[in-house]
C-alpha positions as CSV (number, residue, x, y, z in Angstrom):
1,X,98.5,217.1,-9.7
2,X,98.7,214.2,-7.2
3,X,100.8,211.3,-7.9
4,X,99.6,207.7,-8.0
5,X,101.6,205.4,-5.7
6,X,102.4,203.1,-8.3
7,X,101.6,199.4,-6.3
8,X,99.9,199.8,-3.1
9,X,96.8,198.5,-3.9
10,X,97.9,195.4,-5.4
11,X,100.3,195.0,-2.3
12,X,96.7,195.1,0.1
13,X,95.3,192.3,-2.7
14,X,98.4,190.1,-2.2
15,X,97.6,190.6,1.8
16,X,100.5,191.9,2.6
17,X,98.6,193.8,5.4
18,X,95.8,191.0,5.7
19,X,96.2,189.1,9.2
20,X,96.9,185.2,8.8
21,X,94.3,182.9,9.3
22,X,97.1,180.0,10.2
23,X,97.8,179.0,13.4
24,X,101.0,178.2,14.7
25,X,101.7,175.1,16.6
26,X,103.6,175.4,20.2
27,X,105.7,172.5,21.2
28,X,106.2,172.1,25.4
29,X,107.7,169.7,27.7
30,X,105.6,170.2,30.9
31,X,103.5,167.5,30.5
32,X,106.5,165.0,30.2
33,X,108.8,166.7,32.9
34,X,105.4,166.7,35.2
35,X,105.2,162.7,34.8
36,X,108.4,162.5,35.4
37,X,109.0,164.8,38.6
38,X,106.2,162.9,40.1
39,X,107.4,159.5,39.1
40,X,111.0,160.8,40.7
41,X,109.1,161.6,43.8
42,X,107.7,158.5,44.7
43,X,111.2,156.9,43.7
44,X,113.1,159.1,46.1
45,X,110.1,158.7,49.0
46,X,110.5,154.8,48.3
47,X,114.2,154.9,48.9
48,X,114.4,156.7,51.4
49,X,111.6,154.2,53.0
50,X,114.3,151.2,52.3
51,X,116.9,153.3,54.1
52,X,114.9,153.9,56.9
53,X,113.9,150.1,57.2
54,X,117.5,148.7,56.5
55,X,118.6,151.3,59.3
56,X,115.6,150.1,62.0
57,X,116.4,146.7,61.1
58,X,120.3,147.0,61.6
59,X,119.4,148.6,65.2
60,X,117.2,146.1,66.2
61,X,119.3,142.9,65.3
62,X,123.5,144.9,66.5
63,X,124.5,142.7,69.1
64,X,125.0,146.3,70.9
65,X,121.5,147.2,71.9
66,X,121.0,143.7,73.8
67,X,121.2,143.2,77.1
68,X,123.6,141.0,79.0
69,X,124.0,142.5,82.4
70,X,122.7,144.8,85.0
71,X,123.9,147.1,87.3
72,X,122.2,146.4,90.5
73,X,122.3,149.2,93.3
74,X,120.9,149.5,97.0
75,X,121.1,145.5,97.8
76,X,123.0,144.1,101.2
77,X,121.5,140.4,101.3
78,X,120.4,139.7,98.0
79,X,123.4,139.2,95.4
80,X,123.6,140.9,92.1
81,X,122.8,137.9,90.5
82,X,119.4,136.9,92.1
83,X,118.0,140.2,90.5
84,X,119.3,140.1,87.4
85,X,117.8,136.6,87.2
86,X,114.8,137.3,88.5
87,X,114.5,140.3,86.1
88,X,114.6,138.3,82.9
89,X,116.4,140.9,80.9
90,X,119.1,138.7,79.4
91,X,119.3,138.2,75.7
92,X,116.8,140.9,75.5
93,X,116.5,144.1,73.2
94,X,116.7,147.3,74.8
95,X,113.9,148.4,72.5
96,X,112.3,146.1,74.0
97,X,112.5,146.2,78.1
98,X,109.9,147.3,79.9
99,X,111.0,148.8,83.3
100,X,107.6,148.3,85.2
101,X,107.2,144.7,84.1
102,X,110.9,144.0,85.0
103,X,110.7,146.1,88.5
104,X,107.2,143.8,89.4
105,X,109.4,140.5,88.4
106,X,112.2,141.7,90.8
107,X,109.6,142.0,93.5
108,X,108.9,138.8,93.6
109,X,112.3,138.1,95.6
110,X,111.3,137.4,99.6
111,X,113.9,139.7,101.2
112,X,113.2,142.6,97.8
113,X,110.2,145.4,99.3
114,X,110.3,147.3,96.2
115,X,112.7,148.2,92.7
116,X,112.9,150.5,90.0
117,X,114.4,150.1,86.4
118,X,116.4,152.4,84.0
119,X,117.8,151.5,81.1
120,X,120.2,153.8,79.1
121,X,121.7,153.1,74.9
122,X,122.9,151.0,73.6
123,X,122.5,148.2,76.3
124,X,122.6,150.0,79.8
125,X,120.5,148.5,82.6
126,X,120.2,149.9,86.3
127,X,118.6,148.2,88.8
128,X,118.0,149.6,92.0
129,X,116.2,147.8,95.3
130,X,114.7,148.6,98.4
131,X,115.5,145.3,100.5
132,X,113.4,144.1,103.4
133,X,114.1,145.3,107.1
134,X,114.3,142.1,109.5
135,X,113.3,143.7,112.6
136,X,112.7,140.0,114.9
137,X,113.6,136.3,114.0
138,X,110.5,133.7,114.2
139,X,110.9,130.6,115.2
140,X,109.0,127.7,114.5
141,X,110.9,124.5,115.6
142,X,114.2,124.2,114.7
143,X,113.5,126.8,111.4
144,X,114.6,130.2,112.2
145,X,113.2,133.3,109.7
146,X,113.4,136.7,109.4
147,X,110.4,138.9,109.9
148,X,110.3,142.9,108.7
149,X,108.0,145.5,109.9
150,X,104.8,144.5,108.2
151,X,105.1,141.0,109.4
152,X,106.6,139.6,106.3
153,X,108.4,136.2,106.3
154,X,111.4,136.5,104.9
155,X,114.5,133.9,104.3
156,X,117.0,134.4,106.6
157,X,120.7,135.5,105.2
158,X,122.5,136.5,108.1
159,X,123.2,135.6,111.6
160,X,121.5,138.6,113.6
161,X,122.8,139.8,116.7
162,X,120.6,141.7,119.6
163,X,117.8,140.6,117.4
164,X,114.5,139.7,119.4
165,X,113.2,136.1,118.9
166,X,110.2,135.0,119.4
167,X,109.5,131.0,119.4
168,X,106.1,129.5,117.9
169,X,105.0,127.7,121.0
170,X,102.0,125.9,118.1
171,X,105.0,125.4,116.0
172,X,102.6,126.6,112.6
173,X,104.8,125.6,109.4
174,X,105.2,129.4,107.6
175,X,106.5,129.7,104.3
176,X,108.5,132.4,102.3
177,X,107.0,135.4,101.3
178,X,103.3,134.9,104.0
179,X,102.6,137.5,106.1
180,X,102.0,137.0,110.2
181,X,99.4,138.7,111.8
182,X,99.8,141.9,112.4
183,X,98.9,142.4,115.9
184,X,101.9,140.0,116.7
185,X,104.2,142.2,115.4
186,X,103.1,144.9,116.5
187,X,102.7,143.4,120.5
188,X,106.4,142.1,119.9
189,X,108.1,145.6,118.9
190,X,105.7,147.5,121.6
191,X,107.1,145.1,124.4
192,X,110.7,144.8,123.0
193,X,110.9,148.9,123.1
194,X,109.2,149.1,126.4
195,X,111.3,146.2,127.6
196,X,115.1,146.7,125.7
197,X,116.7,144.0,127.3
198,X,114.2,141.7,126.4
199,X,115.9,139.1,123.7
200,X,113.5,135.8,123.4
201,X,109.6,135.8,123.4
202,X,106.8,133.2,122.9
203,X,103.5,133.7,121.1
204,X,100.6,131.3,121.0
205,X,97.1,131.5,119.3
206,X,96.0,130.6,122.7
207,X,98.0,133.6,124.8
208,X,99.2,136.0,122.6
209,X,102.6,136.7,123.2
210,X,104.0,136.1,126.6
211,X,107.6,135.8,128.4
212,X,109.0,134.5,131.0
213,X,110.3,136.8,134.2
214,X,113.8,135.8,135.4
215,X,112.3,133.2,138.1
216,X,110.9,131.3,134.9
217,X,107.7,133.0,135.7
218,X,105.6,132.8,132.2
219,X,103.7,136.2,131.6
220,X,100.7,136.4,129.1
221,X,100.6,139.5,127.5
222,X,98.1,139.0,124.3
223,X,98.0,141.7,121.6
224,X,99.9,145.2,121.4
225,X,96.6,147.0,122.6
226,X,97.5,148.7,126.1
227,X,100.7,147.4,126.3
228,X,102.0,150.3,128.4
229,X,99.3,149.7,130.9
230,X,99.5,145.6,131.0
231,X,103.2,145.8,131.6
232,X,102.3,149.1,134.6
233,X,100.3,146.1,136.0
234,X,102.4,143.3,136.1
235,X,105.2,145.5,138.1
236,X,103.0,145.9,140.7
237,X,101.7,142.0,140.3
238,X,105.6,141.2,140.4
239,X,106.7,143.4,142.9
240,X,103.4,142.1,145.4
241,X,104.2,138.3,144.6
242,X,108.2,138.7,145.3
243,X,107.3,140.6,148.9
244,X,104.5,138.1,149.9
245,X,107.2,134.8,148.4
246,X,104.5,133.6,145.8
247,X,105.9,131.7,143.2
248,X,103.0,131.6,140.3
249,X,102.4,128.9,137.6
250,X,101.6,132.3,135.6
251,X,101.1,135.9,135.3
252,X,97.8,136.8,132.7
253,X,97.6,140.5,131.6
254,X,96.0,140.3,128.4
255,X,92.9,142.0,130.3
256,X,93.7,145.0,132.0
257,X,90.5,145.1,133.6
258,X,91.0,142.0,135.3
259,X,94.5,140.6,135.1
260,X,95.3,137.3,137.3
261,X,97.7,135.0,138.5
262,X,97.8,131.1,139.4
């Protein structure tokens, strides 16, 4: 015969094998770590925000990054000093320059064709010029001025030797920085390379430019156009008059197809 297990069924009444119908509670701290990470973010991103902007600010106002000098490089005539005045740049951030404004303000110098600008930290500043050629002297009554290639008038900071001159017979008042016609200087430096030895000239809106021949002869020669074949003509007009003893008021070759004397 079987035995009973004495208890077991009263042990399944007391639910010893029932599952609970409670529910236990879970306690977490992701929602407060989550505020507070992100809180802690936005403290660390301002901070470092204030850093940045104390840092800036610090650059911007040290004595180190302003400028209060130039180098200045490729001048002859014009003195350190006029550039770096005429550039502006003293007293003034380095942050702050702006090498094509400052290069256009150097420009502005007469004898100055052209400059460029560098700057380097903290307070470095190059300036380099291309100055003005004088390639004849114009005079215009007792005022004597420089002229370059492209007819610029420039002030005059030298005494030029073997120079050409050439004297404004209408004595037109010129100022610093104006440009002559171009014809005038091209005529002069055409006449001056055919004619080396040549050291003063005259130009008139009248004539041109003209000269005078060693017997004081004056010789009108008008613009650089045919110069090789005016001056061809006038040494065979020169070379007729001296054989045949003619002594001419003047000698006009502005027209080589019909040049004259008086």
């Amino acid at each position: 015969m079987a035995r009973r297990q004495s208890g077991s069924r009263s042990q399944r009444r007391l639910g010893t094998e029932y599952p609970s119908s409670s529910q236990r509670v879970r306690l977490s701290l992701a929602p407060v770590s989550g505020r507070w990470q992100a809180h802690a973010s936005r403290l660390t991103a301002l901070l470092l925000l204030a850093v940045l902007g104390w840092v800036i600010y610090a650059i911007f106002d040290s004595s180190r990054f302003y400028v209060y000098g130039a180098e200045v490089e490729g001048n002859t005539v014009v003195t350190p000093a006029e550039v770096y005045t005429a550039s502006g740049m003293e007293g003034l951030s380095v942050f702050w320059v702006d090498p094509t404004a400052i290069a256009a303000r150097v420009e502005t110098l007469p004898n100055v064709r052209s400059a460029q600008v560098r700057v380097e930290l903290p307070a470095r500043a190059i300036i380099t010029v291309e100055e003005r050629q004088p390639e004849l002297v114009w005079q215009t009554g007792d005022t004597l001025w420089w002229v370059d290639a492209e007819g610029t008038i420039l002030p005059p900071r030298a005494v030029l030797t073997n120079t050409l001159t050439i004297i404004d017979a209408d004595a037109q008042v010129v100022t610093s920085g104006q440009v002559l016609n171009s014809s005038v200087v091209e005529a002069a430096i055409a006449l001056r390379q055919l004619l080396p030895d040549l050291s003063v000239m005259r130009y008139s809106q009248a004539t041109g430019i003209s000269f005078q021949t060693r017997e004081g002869w004056p010789v009108y020669l008008g613009d650089a156009q045919n110069m090789d074949a005016k001056l061809t003509i006038l040494v065979a007009l020169y070379k007729d008059l001296l054989a045949r003893g003619v002594s001419p008021q003047f000698i006009d070759v502005r027209f080589v197809e019909r040049p004259f004397y008086k």
